[in-house]
N, C-alpha and C positions, 0 to 999 in steps of 0.2 A: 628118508634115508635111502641112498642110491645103491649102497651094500659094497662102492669099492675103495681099496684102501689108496692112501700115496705111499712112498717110499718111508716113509717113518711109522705107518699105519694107523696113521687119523682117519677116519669117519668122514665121509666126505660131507665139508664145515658148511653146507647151503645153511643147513638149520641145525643150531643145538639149541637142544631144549631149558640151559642152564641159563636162559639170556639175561638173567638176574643179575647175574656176574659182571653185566659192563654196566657203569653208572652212567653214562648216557644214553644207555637205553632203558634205564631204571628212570632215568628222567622223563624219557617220552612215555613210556609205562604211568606215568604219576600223572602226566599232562591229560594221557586220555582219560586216566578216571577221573581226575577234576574236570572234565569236559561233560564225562558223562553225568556226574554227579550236580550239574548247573542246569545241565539238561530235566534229568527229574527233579530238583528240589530250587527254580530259578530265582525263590524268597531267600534262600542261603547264597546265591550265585558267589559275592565280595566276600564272604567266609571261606569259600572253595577255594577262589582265589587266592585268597591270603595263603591260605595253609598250603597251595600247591607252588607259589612263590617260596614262600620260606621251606620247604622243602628240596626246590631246585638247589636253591643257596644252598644249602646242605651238601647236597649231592655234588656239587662244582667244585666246594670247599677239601669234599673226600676226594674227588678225583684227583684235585691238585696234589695232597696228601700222599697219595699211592705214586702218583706218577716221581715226585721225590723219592720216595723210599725205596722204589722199584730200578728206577734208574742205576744205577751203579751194577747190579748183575741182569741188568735188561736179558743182554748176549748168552749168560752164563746157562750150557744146556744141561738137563733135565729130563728124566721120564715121571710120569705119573701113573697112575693103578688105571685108570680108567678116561675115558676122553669126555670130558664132565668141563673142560676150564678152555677151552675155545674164547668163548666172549670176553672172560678175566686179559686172556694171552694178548689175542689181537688188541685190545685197548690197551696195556701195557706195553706193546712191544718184545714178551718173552720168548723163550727159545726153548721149547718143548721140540725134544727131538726123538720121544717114541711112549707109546702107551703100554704096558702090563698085558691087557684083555681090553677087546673089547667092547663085552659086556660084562657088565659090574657082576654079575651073578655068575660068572662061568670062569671056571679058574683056566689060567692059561696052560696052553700043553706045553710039554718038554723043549718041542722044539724052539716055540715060543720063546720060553726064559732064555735058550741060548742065542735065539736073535737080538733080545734085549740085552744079554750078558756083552754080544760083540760090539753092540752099537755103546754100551758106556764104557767099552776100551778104544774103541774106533773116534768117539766124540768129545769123546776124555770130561763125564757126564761128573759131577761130584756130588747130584743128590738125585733120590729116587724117593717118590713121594707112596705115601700108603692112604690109606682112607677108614676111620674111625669104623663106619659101617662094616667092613671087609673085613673076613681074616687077614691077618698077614702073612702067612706062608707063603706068599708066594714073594711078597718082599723079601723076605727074612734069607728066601731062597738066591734069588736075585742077590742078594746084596754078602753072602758068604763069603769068605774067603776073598774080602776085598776091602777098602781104606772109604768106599761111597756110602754119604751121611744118609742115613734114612730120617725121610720127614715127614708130615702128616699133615694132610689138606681135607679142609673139614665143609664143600658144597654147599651143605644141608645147615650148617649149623647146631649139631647135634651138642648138648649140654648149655648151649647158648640160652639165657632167661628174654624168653618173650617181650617184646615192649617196643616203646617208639623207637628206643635204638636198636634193637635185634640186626635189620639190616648194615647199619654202621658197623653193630661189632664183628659181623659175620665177614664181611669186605674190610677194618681193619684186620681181622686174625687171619685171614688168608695174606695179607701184604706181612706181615708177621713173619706168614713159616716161613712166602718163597724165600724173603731176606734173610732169614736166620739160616735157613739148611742151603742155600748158595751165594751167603756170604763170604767174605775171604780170611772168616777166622778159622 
């Protein structure tokens, strides 16, 4: 992290640490460990194989998935609590146009909410996202005395049951909230 912001105050995006978020890079993630996993155990190599084949399918399948479901409020801006969804954004296309804090642990100052408060009258924002982890005060604040839906973006996958799907359900329930809290209902 380089420590400076842009005009919307994103982190400068060289590297986020959430890169889990984009499925093509969850793809090449899968390709290196089946690589390495051929590498030590080279009597399983066409088992790796396989399973990191039918995997990719998977992951091409999800992508197609989301790129659907996301299309329609590609454009539609947005703040989130924290700058956690970088890799999600840039692979779909979306339009995050300010962060809460941040860091996730340190609540924003005064001044802060009311930079946020002018940028969702200035960019005419209709959802402000929160995060399970986090208090909300500081949403709950943000979003007072005004008609912006609050939503809820959940990274980690927190309450999500562990398993082969975990990652699927964790990447559909994010393509979930963005659609549901900037949709055009």
């Amino acid at each position: 992290e380089h420590g400076h912001e842009d005009e919307h105050g994103h982190e400068d995006e060289h590297f986020n640490a959430h890169l889990w978020l984009d499925p093509i890079v969850a793809k090449d993630i899968v390709s290196v460990i089946g690589g390495r996993l051929r590498a030590l155990d080279p009597t399983h190599a066409a088992l790796y194989d396989e399973n990191v084949n039918r995997l990719v399918a998977r992951l091409d399948a999800l992508e197609a998935e989301l790129v659907e479901q996301l299309r329609p409020i590609a454009r539609s801006p947005y703040i989130v609590y924290h700058d956690a969804y970088g890799p999600f954004e840039r692979r779909f296309d979306l339009n995050n146009v300010g962060i809460v804090t941040k860091h996730a642990e340190d609540a924003p100052s005064a001044g802060r909410i009311r930079h946020i408060r002018a940028v969702i009258s200035e960019q005419k924002v209709r959802c402000v996202f929160r995060e399970p982890q986090f208090e909300p005060n500081a949403i709950n604040i943000i979003a007072e005395n005004s008609d912006i839906k609050i939503g809820e973006l959940d990274p980690l996958g927190v309450g999500l049951t562990p398993g082969v799907n975990g990652y699927f359900s964790l990447m559909r329930k994010l393509g979930e909230s963005f659609a549901t809290c900037l949709g055009r209902t």
